[in-house]
N, CA, C and O atoms as a DFTB+ gen file, in Angstrom:
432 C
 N C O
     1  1      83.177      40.156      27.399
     2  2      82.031      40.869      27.946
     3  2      80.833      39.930      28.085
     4  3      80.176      39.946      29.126
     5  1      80.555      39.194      27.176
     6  2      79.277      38.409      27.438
     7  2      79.758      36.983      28.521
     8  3      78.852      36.357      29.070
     9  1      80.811      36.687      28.681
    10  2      81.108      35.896      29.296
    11  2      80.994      36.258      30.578
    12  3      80.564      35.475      31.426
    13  1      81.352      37.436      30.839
    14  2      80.892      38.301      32.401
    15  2      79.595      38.404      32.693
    16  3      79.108      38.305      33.819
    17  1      79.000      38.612      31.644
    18  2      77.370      38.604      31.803
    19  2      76.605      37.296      31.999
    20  3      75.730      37.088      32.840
    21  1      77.060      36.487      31.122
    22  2      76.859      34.989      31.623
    23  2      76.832      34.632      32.998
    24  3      75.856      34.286      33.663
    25  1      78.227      34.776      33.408
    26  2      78.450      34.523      34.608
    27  2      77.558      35.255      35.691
    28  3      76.837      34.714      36.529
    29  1      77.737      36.420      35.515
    30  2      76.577      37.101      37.057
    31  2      75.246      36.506      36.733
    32  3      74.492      36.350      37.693
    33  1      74.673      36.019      35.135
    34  2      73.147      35.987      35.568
    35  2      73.468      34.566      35.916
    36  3      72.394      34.081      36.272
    37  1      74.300      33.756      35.985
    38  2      74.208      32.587      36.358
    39  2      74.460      32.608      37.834
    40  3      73.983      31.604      38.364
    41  1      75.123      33.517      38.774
    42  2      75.293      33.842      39.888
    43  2      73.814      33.989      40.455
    44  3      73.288      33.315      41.341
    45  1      73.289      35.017      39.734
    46  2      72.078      36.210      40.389
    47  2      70.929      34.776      40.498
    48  3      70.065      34.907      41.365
    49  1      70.890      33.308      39.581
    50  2      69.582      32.806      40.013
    51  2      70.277      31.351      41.088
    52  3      69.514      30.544      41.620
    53  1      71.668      31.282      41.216
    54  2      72.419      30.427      41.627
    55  2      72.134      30.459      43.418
    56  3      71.814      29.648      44.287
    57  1      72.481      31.957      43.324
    58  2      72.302      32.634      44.503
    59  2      71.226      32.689      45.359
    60  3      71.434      32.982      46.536
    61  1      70.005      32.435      44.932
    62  2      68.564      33.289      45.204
    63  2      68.744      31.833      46.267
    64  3      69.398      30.811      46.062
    65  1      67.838      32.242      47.510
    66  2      67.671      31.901      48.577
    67  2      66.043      31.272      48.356
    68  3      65.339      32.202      47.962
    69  1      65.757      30.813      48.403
    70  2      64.573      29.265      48.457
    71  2      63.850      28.983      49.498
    72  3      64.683      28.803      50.386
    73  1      62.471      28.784      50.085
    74  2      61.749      28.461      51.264
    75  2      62.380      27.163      51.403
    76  3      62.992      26.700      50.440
    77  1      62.299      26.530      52.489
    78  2      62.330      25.103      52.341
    79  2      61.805      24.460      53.223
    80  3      61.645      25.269      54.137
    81  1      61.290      23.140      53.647
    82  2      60.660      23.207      54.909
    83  2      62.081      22.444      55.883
    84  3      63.305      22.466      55.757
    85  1      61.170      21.844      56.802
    86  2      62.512      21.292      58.220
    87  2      61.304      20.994      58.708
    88  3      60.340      21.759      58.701
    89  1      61.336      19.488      59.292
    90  2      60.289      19.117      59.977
    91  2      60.585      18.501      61.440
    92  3      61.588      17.842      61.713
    93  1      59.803      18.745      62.110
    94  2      60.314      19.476      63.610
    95  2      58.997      19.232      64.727
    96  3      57.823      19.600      64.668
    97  1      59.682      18.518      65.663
    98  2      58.311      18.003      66.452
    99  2      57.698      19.167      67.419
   100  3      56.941      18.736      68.288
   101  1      57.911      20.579      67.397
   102  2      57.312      21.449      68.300
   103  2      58.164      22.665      67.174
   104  3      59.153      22.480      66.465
   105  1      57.094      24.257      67.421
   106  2      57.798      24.970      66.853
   107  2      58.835      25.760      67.755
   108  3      58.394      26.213      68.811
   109  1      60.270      25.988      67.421
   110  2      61.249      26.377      67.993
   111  2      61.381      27.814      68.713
   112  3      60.879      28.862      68.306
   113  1      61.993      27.676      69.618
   114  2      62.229      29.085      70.137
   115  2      62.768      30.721      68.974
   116  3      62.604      31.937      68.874
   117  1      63.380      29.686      68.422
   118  2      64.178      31.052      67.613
   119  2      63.805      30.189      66.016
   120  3      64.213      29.073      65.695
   121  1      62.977      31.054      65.261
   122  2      62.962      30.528      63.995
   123  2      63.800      31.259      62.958
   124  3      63.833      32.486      62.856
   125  1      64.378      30.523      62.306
   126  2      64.920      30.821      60.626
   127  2      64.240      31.551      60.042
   128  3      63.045      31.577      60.339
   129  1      64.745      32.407      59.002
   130  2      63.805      33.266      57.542
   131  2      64.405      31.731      56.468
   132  3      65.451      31.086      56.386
   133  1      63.760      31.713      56.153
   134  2      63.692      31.146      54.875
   135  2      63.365      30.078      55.085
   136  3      63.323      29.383      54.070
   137  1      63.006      29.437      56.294
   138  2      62.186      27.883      56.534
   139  2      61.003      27.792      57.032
   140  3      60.706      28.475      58.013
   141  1      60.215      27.035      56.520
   142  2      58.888      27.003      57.058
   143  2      58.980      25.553      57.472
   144  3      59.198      24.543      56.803
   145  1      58.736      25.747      58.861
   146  2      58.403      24.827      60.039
   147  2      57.651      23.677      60.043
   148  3      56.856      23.969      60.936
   149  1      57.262      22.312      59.589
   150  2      56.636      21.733      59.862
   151  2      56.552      20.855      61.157
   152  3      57.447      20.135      61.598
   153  1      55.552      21.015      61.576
   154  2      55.129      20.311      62.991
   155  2      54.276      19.425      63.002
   156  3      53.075      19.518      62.751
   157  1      55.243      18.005      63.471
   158  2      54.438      16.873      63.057
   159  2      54.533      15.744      64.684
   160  3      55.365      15.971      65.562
   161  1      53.779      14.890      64.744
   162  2      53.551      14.101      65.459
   163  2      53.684      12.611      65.143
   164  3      52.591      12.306      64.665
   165  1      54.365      11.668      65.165
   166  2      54.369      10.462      64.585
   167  2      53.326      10.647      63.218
   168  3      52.131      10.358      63.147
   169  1      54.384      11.338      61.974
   170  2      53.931      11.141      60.444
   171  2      52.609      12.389      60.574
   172  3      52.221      13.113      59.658
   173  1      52.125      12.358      61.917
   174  2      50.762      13.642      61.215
   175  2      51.298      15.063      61.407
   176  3      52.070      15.504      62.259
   177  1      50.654      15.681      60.342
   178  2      51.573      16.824      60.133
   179  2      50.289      18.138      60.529
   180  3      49.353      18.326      59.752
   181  1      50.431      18.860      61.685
   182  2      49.068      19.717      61.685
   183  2      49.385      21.228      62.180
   184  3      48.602      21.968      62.776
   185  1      50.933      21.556      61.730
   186  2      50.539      22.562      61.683
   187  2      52.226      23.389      61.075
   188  3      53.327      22.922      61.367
   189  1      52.033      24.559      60.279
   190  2      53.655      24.945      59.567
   191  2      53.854      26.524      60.349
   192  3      53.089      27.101      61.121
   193  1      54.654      26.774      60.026
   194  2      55.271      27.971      61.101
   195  2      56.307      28.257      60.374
   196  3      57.053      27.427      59.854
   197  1      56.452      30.136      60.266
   198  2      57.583      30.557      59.752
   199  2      57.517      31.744      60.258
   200  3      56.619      32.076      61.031
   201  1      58.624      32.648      59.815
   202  2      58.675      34.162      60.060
   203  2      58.398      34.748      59.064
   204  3      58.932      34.376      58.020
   205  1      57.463      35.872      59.048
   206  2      56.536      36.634      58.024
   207  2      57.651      37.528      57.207
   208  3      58.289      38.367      57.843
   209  1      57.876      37.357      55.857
   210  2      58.780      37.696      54.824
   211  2      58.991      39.303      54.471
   212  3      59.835      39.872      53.779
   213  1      57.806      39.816      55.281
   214  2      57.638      41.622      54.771
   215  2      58.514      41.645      56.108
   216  3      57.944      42.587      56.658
   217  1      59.167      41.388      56.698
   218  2      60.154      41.567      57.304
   219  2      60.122      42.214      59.067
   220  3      61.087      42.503      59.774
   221  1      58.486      42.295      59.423
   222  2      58.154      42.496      60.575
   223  2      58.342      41.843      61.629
   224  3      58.094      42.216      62.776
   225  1      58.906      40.576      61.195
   226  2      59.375      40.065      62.447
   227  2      58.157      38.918      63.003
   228  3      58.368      38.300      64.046
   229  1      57.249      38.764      62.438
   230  2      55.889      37.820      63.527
   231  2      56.233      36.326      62.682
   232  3      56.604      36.095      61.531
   233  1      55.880      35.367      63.979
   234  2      55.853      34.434      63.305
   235  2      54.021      34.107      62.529
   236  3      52.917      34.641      62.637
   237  1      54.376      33.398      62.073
   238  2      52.493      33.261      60.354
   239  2      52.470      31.842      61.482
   240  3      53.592      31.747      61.979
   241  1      51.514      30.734      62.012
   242  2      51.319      29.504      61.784
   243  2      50.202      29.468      60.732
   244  3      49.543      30.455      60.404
   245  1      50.039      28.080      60.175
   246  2      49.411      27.932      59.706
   247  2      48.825      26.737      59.627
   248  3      49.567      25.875      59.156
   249  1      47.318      26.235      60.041
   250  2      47.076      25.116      60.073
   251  2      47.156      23.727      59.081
   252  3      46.642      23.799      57.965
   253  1      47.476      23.114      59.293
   254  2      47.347      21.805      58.281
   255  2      46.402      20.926      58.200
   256  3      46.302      20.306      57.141
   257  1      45.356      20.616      59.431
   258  2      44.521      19.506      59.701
   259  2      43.098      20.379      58.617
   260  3      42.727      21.552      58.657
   261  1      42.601      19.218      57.739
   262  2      41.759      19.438      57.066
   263  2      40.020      19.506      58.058
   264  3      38.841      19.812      57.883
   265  1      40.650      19.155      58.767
   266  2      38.988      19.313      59.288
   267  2      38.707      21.202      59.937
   268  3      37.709      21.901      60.111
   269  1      39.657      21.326      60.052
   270  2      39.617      23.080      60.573
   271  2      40.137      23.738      59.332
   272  3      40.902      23.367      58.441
   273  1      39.193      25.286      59.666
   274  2      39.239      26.140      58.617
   275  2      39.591      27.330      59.167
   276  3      38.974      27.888      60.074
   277  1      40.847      27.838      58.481
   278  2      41.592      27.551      57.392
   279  2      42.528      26.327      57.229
   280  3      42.440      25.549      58.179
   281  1      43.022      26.122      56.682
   282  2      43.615      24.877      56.222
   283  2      44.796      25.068      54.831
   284  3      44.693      25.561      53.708
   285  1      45.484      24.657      55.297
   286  2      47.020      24.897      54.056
   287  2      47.381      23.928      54.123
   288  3      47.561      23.263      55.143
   289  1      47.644      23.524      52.562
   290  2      48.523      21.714      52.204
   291  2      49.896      22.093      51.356
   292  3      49.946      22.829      50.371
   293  1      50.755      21.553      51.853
   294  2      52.007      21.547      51.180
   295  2      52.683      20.388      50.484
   296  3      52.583      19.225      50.876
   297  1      53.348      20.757      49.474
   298  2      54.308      20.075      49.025
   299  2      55.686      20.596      48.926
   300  3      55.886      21.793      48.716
   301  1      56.887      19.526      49.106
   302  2      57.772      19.566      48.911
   303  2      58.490      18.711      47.964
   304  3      57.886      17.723      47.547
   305  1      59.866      18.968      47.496
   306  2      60.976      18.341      46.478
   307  2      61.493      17.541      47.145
   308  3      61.171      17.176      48.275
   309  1      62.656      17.074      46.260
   310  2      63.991      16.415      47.125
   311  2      64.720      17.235      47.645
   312  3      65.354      16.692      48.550
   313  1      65.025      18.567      47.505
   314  2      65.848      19.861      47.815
   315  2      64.968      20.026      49.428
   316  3      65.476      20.483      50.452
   317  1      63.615      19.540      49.287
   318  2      62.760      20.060      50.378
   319  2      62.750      21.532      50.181
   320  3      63.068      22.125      51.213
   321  1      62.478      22.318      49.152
   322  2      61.318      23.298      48.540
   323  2      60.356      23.229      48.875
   324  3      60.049      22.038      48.934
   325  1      59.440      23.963      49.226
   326  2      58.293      23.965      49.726
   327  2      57.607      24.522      48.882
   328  3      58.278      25.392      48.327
   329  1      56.287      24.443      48.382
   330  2      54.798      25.457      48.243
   331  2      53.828      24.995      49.121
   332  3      53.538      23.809      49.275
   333  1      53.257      26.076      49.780
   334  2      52.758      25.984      50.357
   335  2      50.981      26.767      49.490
   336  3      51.036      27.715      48.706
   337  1      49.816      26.174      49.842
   338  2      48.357      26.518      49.202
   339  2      47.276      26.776      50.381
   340  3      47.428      26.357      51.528
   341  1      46.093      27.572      49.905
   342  2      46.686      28.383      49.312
   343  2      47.231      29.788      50.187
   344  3      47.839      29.641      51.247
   345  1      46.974      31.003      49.683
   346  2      48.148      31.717      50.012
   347  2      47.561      32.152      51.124
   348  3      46.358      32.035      51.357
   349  1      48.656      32.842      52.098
   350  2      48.924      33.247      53.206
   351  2      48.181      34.795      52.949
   352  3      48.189      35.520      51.954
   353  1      47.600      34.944      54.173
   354  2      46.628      36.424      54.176
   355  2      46.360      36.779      55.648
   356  3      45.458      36.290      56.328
   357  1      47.448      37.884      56.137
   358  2      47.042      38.565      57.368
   359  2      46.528      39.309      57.470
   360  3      46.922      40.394      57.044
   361  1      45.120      39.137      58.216
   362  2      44.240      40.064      58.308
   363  2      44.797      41.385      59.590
   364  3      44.120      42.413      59.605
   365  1      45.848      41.297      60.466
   366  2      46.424      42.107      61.449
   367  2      47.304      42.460      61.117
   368  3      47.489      42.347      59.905
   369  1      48.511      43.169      62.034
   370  2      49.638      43.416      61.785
   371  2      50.060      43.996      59.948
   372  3      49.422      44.607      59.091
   373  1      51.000      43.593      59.995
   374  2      51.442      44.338      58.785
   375  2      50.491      43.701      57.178
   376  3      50.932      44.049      56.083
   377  1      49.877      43.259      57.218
   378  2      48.932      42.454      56.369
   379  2      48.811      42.446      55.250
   380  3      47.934      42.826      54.474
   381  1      50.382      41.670      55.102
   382  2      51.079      40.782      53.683
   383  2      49.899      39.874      53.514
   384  3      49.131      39.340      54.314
   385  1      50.034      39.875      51.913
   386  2      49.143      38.816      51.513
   387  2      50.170      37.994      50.154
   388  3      50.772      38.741      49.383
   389  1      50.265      36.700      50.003
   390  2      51.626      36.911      49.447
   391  2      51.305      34.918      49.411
   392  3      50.683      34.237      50.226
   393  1      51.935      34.550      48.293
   394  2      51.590      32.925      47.763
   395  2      53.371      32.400      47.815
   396  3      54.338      32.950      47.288
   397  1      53.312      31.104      48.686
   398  2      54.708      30.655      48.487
   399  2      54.328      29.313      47.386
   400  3      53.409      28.495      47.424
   401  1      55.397      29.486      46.473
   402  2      55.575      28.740      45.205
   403  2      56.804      28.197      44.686
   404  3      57.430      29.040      44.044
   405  1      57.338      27.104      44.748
   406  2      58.349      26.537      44.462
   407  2      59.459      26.930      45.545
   408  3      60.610      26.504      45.461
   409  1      59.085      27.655      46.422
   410  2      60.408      28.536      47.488
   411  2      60.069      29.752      47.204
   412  3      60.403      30.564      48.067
   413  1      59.384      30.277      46.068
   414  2      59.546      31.644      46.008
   415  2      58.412      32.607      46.897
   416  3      57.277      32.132      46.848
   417  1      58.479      33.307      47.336
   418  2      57.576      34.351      47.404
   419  2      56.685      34.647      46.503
   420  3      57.270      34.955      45.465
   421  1      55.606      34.702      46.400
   422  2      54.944      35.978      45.779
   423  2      53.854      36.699      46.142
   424  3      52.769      36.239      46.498
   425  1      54.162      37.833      46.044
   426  2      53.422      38.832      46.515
   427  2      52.136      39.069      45.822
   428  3      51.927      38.760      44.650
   429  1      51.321      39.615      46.586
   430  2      49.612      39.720      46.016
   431  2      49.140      41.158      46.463
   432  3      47.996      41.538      46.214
């Protein structure tokens, strides 16, 4: 019995699905859930793009260049995990407000 239990919780965090980025010289016609887009130009990186996680369907951009406001800086792993800072806040549409952290979601 505990060996079964072992096993699924080792499944249940094995399993869990992760942001990650993909870096990408224009944002794509058809985007992924679970990747956030970076759009870069020879090394400059100015702007990330994904599909909004409450499940409505819009794509979020989000700027990168520090001289415009708002402004979001990311880091990534070797896995290419993403967090992205700080958090994402739609003022329209379905208006998730919600912090990506290590890959994860979190909601606000």
């Amino acid at each position: 019995m505990i060996k079964r239990f072992g096993k699924w919780f080792f499944n249940l965090f094995k399993s869990e699905k992760l942001y990650r980025a993909k870096f990408v010289d224009d944002v794509p016609d058809k985007l992924d859930n679970r990747i956030i887009y970076i759009i870069e130009n020879e090394g400059y990186y100015w702007q990330a793009a994904m599909v909004c996680p409450c499940g409505c369907n819009k794509i979020l951009h989000m700027n990168l260049i520090n001289d415009y406001h708002p402004s979001w800086k990311f880091e990534i792993n070797k896995r290419k995990i993403i967090t992205l800072q700080p958090s994402i806040n739609r003022m329209v549409g379905c208006k998730s407000h919600f912090f990506i952290r290590k890959g994860r979601i979190i909601w606000s």
